[in-house]
MIGUFI-631153 format. One record per residue: y, z, x of N, C-alpha, C, CB in turn; residue in three letters. Coordinates in steps of 0.1 Angstrom, whole numbers, plus 5000, padded with zeros to 4 digits. Each point is the difference from the previous one (the first is absolute). Glycine has a CB too. Layout:
! residues N
YZXYZXYZXYZXAla;...
This chain:
! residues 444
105616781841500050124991499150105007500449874979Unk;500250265024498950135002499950064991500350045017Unk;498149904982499750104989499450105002499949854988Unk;499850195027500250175002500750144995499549875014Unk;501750024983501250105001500350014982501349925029Unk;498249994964500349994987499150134991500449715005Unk;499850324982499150074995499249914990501450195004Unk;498149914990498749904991500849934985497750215008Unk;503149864993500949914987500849945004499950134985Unk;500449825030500649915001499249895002501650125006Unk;497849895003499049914999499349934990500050105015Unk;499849974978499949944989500549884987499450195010Unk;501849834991500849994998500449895005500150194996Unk;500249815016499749845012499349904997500050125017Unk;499050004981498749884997500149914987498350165010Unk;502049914979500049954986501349915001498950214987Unk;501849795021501849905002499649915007502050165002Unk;496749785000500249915013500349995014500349974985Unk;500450195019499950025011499750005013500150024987Unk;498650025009499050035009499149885000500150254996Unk;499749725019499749835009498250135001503349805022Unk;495550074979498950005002499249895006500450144985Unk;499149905027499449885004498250025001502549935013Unk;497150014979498550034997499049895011500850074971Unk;498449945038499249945009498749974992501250125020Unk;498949784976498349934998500150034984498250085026Unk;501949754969500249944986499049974994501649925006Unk;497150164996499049954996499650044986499450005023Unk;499250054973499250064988501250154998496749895007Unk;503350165001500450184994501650005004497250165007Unk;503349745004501450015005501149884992498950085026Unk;500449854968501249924993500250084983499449735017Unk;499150344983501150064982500450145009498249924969Unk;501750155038500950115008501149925002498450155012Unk;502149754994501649945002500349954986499949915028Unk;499750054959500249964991500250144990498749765008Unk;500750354992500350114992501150075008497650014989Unk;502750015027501150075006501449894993498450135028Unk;502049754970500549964994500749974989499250025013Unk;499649954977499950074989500550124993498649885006Unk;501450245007500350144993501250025005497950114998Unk;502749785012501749965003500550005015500550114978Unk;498649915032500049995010500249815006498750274995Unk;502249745017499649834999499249985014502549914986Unk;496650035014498949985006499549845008499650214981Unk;500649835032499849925008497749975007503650105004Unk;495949824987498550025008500149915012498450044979Unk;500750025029499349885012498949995000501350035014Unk;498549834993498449935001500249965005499049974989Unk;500250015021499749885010499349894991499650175022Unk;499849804972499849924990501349864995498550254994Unk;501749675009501449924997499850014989500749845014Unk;498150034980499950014987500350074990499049935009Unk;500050194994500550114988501450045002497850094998Unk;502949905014501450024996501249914990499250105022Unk;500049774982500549904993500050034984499249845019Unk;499550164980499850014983500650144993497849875003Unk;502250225005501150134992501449955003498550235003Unk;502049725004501549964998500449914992500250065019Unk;498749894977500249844984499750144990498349685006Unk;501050444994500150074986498249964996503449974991Unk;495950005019498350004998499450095005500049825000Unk;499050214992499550165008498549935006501150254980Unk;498549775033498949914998498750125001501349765011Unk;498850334988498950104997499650024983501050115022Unk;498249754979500249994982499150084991500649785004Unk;498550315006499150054992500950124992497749935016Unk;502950104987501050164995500749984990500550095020Unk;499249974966500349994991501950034997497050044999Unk;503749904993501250015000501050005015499050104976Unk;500249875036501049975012501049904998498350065014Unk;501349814978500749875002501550054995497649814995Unk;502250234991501350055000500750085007499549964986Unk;500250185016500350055009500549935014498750134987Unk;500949805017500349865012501349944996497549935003Unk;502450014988501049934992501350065002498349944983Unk;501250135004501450135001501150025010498550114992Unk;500749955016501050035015500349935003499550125008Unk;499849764997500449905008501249964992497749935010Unk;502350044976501149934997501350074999498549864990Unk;501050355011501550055001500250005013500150134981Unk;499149855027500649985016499550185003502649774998Unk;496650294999499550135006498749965007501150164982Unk;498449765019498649945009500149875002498550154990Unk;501449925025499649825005499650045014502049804986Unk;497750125022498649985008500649935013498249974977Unk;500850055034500949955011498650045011503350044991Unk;496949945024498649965003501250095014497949694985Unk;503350325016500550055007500150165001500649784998Unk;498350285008499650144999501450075004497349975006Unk;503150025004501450045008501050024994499649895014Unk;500850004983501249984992500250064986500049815013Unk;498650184981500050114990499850144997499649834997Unk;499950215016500150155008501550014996498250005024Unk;502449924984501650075005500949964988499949965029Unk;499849994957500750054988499350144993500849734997Unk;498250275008499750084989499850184997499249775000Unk;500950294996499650185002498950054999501650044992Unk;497549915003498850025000499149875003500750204984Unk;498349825028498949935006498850054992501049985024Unk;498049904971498650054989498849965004501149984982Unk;497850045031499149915001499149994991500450025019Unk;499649874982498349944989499449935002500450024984Unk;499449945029499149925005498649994999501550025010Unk;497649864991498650095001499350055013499749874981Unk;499750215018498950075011498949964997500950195003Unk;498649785008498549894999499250115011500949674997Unk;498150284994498950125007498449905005501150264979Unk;498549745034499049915007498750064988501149985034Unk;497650014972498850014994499450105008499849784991Unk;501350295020499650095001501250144999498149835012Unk;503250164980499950104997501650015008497050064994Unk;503249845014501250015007501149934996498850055015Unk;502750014985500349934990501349925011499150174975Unk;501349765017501249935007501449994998498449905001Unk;502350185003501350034994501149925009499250254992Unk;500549635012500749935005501249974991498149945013Unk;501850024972501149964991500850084998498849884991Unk;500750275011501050165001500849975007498550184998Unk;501249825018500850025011500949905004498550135005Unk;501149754984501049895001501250004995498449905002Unk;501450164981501050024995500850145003498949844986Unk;500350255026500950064999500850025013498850074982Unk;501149825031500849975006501249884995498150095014Unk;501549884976501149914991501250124995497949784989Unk;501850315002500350074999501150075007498249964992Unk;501150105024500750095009501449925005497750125006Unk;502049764994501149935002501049964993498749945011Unk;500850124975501450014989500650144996499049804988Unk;500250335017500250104998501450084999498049955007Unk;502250134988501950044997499650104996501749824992Unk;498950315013500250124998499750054989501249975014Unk;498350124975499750054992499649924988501150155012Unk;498149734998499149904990498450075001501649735005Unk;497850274987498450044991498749845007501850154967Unk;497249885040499049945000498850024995501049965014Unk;498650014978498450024987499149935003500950034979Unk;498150025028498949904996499150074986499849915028Unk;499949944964499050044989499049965005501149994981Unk;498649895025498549975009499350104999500949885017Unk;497650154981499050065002499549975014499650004977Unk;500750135030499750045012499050125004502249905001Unk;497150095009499350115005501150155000498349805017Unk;501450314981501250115003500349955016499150254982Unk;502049795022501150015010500449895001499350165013Unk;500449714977500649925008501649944996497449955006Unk;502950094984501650004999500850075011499750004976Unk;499450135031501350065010500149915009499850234999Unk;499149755007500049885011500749895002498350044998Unk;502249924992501449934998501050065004499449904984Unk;500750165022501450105004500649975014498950224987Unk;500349765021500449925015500249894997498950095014Unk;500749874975500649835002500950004989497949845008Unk;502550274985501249984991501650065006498150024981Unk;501350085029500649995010500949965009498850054993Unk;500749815010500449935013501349914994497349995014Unk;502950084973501649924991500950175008498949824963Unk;500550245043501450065010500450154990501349705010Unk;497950314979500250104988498550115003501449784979Unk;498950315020498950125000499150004986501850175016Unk;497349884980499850094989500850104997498149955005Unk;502450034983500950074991501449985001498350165000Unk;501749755006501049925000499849854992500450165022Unk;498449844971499449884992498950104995500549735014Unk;499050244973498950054992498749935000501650074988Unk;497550025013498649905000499150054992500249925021Unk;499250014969499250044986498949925000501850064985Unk;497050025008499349904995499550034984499349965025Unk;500649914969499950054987499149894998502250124992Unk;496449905005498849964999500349894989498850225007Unk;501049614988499749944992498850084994501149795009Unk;499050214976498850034991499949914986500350245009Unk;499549654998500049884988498649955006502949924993Unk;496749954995499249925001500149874992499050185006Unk;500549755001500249844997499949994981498749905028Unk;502350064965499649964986501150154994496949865002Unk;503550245004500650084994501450095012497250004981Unk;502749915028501250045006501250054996499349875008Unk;501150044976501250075002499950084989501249845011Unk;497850204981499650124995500050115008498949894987Unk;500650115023499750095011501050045007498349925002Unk;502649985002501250045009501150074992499449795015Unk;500750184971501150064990499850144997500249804990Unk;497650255011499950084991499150064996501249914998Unk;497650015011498750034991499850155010498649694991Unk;502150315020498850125009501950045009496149845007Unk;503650314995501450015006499849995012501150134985Unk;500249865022500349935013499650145011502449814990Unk;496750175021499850065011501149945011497550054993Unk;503450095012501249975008499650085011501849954984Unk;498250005029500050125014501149965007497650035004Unk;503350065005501249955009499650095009501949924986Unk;499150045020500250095015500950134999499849785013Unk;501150174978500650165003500850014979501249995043Unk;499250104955500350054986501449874995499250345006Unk;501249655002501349914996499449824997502050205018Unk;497149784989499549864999499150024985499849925031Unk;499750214965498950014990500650014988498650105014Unk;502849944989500450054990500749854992500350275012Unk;500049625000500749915003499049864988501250145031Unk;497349894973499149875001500050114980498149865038Unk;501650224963499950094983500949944990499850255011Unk;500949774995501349964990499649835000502350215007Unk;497649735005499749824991498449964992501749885023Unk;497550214986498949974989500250074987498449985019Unk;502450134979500050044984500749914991500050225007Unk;500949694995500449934997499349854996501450165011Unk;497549804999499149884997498750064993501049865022Unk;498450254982498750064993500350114985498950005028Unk;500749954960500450104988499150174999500349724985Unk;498850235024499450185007500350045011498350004992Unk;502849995011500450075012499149985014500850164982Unk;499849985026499249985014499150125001502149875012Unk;497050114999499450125000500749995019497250024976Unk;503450105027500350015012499450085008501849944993Unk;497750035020499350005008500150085013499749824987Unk;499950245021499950065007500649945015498350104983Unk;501049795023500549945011499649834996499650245017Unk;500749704990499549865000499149975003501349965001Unk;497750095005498550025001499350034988500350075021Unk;499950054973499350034984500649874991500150295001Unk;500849644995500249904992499349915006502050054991Unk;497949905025498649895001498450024994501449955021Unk;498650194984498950094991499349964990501350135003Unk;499749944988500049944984499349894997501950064999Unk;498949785005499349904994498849985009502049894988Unk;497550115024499150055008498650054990502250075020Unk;498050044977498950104996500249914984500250315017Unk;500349684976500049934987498649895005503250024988Unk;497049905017499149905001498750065006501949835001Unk;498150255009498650095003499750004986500450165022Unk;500149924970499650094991499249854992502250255000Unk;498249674997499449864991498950015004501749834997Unk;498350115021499249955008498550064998502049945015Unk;498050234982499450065000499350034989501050035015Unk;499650004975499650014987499349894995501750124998Unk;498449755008499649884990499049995009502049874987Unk;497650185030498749965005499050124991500849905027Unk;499350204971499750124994499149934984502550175014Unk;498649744977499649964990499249895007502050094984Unk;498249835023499149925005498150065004502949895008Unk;497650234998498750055004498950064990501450035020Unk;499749994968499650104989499149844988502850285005Unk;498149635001499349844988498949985006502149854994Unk;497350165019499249955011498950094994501649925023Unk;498450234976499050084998499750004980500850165027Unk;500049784967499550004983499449865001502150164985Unk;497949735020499649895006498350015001502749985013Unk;496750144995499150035007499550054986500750035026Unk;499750074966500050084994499449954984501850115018Unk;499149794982500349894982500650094993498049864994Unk;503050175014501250064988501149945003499350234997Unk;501849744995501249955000501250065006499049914982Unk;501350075025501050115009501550014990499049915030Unk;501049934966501950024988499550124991501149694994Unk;497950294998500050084992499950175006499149764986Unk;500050255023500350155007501550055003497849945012Unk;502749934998501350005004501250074987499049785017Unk;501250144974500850064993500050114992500349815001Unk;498050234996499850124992500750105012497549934982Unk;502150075029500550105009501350035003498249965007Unk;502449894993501150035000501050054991499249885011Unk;500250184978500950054987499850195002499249744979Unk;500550255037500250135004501350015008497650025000Unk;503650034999500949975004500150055017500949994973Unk;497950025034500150045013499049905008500850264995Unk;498449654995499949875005500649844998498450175001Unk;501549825014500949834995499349925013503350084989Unk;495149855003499549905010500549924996498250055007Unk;502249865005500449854995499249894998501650055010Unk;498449834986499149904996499449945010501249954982Unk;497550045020499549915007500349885000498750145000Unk;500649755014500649874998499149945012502850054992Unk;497449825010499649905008501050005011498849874983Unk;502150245023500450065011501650025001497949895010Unk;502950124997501050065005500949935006498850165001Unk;502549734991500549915010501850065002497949744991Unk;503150135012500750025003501150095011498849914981Unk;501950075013501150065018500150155002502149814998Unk;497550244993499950164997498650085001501949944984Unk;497950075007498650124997499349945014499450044967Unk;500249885034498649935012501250055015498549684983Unk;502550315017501050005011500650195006500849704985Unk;499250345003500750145006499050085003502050014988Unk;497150025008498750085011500149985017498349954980Unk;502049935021500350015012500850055007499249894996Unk;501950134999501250085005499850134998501549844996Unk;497450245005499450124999499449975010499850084978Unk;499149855021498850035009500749985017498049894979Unk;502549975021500450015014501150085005499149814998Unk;501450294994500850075007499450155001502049844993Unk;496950184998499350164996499550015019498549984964Unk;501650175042499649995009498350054993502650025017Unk;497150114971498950034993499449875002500750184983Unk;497949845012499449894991500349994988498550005012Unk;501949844981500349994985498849934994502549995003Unk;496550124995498649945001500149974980498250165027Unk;502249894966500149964985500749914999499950184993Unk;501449805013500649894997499449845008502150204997Unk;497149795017499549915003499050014994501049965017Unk;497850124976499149954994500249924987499050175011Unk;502449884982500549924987500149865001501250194996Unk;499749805016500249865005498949935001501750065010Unk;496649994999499249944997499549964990500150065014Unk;499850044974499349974990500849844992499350314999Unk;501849745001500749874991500249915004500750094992Unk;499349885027499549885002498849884999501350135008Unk;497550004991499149964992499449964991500350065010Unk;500949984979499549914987500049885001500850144987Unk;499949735015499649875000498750015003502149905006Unk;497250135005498849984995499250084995500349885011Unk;499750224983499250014987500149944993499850145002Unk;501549764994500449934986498849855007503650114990Unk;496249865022499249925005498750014995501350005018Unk;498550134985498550064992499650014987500250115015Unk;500949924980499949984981500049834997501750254994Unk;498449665015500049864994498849945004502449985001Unk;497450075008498149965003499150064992500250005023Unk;500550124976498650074990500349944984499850295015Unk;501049684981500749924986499449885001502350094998Unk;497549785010499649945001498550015003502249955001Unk;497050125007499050025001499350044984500850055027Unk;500050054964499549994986499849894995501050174997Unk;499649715003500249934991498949905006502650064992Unk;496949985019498849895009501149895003497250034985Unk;504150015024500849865010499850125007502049784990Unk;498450075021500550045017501149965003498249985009Unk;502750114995501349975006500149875005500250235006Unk;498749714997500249875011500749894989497650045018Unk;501350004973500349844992500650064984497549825014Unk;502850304986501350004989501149984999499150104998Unk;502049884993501249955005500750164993500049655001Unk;500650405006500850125004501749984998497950065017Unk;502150054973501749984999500750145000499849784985Unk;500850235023500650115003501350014995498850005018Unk;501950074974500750054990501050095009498149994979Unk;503249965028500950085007500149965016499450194982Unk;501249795022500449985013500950095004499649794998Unk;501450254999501150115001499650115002501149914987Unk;499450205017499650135005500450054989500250005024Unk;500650014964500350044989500149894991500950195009Unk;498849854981500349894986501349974995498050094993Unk;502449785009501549944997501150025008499350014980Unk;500450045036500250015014499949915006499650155000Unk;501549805005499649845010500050045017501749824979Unk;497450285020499450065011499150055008501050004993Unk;498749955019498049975010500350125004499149735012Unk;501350314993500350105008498850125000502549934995Unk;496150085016498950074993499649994988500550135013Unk;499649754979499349984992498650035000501649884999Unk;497250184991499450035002498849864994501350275003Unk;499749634992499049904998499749885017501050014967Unk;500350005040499349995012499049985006501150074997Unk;498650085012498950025005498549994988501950135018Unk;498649844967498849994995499649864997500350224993Unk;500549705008500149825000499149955016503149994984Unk;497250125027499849945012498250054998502950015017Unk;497150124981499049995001499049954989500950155014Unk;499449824972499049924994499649855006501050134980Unk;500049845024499949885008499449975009501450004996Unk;497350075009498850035005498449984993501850145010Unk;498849864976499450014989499749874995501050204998Unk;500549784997500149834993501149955004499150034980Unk;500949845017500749895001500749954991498749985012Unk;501250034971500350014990501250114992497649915005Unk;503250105004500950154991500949925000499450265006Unk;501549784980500949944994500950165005498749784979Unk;502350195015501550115002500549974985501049985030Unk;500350094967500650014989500950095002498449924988Unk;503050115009500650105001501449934992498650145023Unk;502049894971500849964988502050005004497550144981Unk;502449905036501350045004499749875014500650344990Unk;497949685009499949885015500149884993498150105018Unk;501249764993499749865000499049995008502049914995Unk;497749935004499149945006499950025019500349834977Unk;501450205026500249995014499150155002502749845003Unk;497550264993499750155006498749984996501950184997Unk;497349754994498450015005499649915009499350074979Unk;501749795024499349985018500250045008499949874999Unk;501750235001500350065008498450115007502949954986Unk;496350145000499250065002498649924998501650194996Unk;498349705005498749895004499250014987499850045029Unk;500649994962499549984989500549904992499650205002Unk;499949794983500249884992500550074987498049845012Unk;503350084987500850014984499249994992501849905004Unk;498150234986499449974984500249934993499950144998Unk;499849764994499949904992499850044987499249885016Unk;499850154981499350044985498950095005500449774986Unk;499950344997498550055005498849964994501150165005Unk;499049714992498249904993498950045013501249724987Unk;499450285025498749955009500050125010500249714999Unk;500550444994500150105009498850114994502949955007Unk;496150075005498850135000500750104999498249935014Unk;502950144992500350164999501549955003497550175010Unk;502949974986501450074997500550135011499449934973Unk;501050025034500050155011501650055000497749915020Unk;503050184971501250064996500650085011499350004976Unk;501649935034500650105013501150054998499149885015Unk;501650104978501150054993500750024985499949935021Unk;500850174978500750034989500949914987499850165019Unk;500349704986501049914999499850024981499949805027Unk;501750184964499950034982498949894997502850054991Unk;497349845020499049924992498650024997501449865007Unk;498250205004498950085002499150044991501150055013Unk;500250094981499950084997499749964987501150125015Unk;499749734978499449934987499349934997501050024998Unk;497949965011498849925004499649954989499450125017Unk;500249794978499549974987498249985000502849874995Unk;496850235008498649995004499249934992500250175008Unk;500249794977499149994992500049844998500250244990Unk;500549705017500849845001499849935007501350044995Unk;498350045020499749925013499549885004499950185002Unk;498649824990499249915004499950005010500249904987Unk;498750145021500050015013497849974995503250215013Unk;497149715005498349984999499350085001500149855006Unk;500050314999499450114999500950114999498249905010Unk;501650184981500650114996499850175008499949824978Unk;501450155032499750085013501650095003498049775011Unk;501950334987501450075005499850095010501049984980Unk;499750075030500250065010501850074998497849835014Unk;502550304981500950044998500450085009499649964981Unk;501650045030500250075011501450064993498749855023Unk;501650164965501050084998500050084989500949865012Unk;497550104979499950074990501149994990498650125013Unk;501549734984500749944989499849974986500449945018Unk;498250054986499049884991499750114990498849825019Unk;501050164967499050114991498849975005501250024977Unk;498550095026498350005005498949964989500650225016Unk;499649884978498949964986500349864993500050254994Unk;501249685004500549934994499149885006502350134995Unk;497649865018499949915010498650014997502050025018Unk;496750094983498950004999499949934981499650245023Unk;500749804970499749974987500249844999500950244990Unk;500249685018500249855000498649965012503350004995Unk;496350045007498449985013500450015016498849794982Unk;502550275018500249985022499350085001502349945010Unk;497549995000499650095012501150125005498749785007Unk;501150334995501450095002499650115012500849974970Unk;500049985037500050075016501650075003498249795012Unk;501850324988501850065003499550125011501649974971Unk;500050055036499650135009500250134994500649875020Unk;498050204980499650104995500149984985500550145021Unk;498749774974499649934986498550045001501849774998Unk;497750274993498249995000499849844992499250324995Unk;
């Protein structure tokens, strides 16, 4: 099918009949409810993975990304009308389909460089299925330019540019609300190469997103976009971070500052925390910095700051215990979160990490807990599975997790009554009136 040559209501139209063939690259967290909603909305949809496994289990009608709320059906569904199913054969599903989708992931080192090896794989798979007035998208979160760069190697299928479309249309989901997101929550950023591919990729995202598109200038400004979104976090929340550090000093409460100010509608600090994890916010600063020829002295000082919270949350547990007259050595320590987000089954810069390795200098004694892990991920991180809390000195909260958040403080029994809140969960006062000890960032 050229869908160059089509208009927007035909295409459309295609799309809603079954039509229109999709082959989506990388079945993971954000790419299997994208191949599960492009089908869903009537498209029939071909994913790849290199993954067997997971290919196995979506062609039985199993979704194995189980954290995402309402996917399974969604999974189900298709599979059993025969609009999704799955295949490990990149090629071959190139050369049925009209539209190419990357979603692979981009991994980024510890210093900032990233690896787009899984890009350029799928998209020499790709070039080798390519057909004349077929559309290539990456949604991958990429540094700007790097969708054009695919162009010599989309190329070497013997087809020019514009003679095939090339778009990028930023994923803007997150783990736990994907397919809220992908239907609806935030409208679609579209960039192409030239007016007929834009007009082309418009018409199928208006059809999968209930807010439309915001269309874009070149395919550089739509990498942009989700680019600077995550600066913008990265920054804001070291900012709130820096602003908890100085009421800290001060004995003033930064939440309570925080929100009065924020009922100014031209401020919006965000919440402080015990740091900055996952594949995003900690990850896209870098795709600024290392390409800024300027100095991006705000955005790498942000980055420093919020790498450094784990240990200040290090520091609030010595000084918490130091109140109570223990020593880290011989307290037994339980750390509340393993996950980089709460009810995320995800390390990824976790910020309890680097604060596990380094207590571990400390004591010998720390327990883990996290309500999405097991026993394996705290040997995995050389710690010891929680048990009970009868024989636990302190409470050190690294994440967001509901359970967390319903702490039953007043029940615990715990041999010393000790909290350390890195996400400012806990009722503060509540917690002082029951006798803890009560340490949070930018808590007096």
């Amino acid at each position: 099918m050229n869908l160059l040559e089509l208009s927007k209501e035909e295409i459309k139209e295609r799309f809603k009949n079954g039509e229109l063939k999709v082959a989506l690259f990388g079945l993971g967290k954000m790419g299997l409810p994208l191949a599960s909603v492009f089908a869903d909305k009537g498209a029939k949809v071909i994913g790849v993975d290199i993954d067997e496994d997971r290919v196995a289990a979506i062609n039985s009608g199993k979704n194995p990304v189980r954290e995402e709320p309402g996917l399974d059906e969604l999974v189900r569904k298709n599979v059993e009308a025969g609009k999704l199913r799955a295949t490990t054969d990149g090629i071959e599903a190139s050369k049925e389909a009209d539209i190419m989708i990357i979603l692979v992931p981009t991994i980024i080192d510890d210093h900032g460089n990233v690896n787009l090896g899984p890009v350029y794989d799928a998209t020499k798979k790709i070039a080798k299925g390519l057909e004349r007035g077929n559309i290539v998208i990456t949604e991958a979160t990429m540094p700007p330019g790097t969708t054009e760069s695919l162009i010599p190697i989309l190329e070497e299928s013997g087809l020019k540019l514009g003679e095939f479309g090339l778009a990028h249309c930023p994923e803007r989901t997150m783990t736990g609300t994907a397919i809220r997101d992908i239907t609806g929550q935030y409208p679609k950023i579209v960039g192409a190469n030239d007016d007929r591919t834009l007009k082309a990729v418009s018409a199928i995202y208006e059809i999968v997103n209930a807010k439309g598109v915001i269309p874009m200038s070149s395919i550089k400004a739509a990498e942009a976009v989700k680019v600077f979104e995550g600066v913008y976090r990265d920054v804001n929340i070291a900012l709130a971070n820096e602003l908890a550090l100085f009421c800290e000093e001060q004995n003033l409460d930064a939440l309570e500052i925080f929100n009065a100010a924020n009922s100014q509608p031209y401020c919006h600090i965000h919440k402080p925390g015990a740091g900055v994890g996952g594949h995003c916010i900690p990850v896209y600063p870098w795709f600024v910095m290392n390409l800024a020829k300027r100095p991006t002295r705000l955005i790498r000082t942000a980055r420093t700051i919020n790498d450094e919270m784990p240990r200040h949350m290090l520091e609030l547990t010595i000084k918490a215990l130091n109140e109570a007259g223990l020593s880290a050595k011989n307290a037994n320590i339980l750390v509340l979160g393993l996950t980089f987000r709460g009810d995320v089954y995800e390390f990824r810069k976790s910020p309890s990490i680097p604060y596990l390795n380094m207590l571990k200098e400390w004591s010998n004694n720390i327990y883990v807990y996290d309500p999405i892990c097991s026993e394996k991920d705290a040997e995995r991180f050389g710690v010891r599975w929680f048990e009970g809390y009868e024989d636990m000195d302190i409470i050190v909260i690294m994440n967001d997790a509901r359970e967390f958040k319903n702490l039953d403080i007043e029940n615990l029994n715990m041999r010393h009554k000790i909290i350390v809140d890195g996400r400012g969960i806990i009722n503060k006062d509540r917690a002082k009136e029951l006798g803890y000890i009560y340490f949070g960032v930018g808590r007096p």
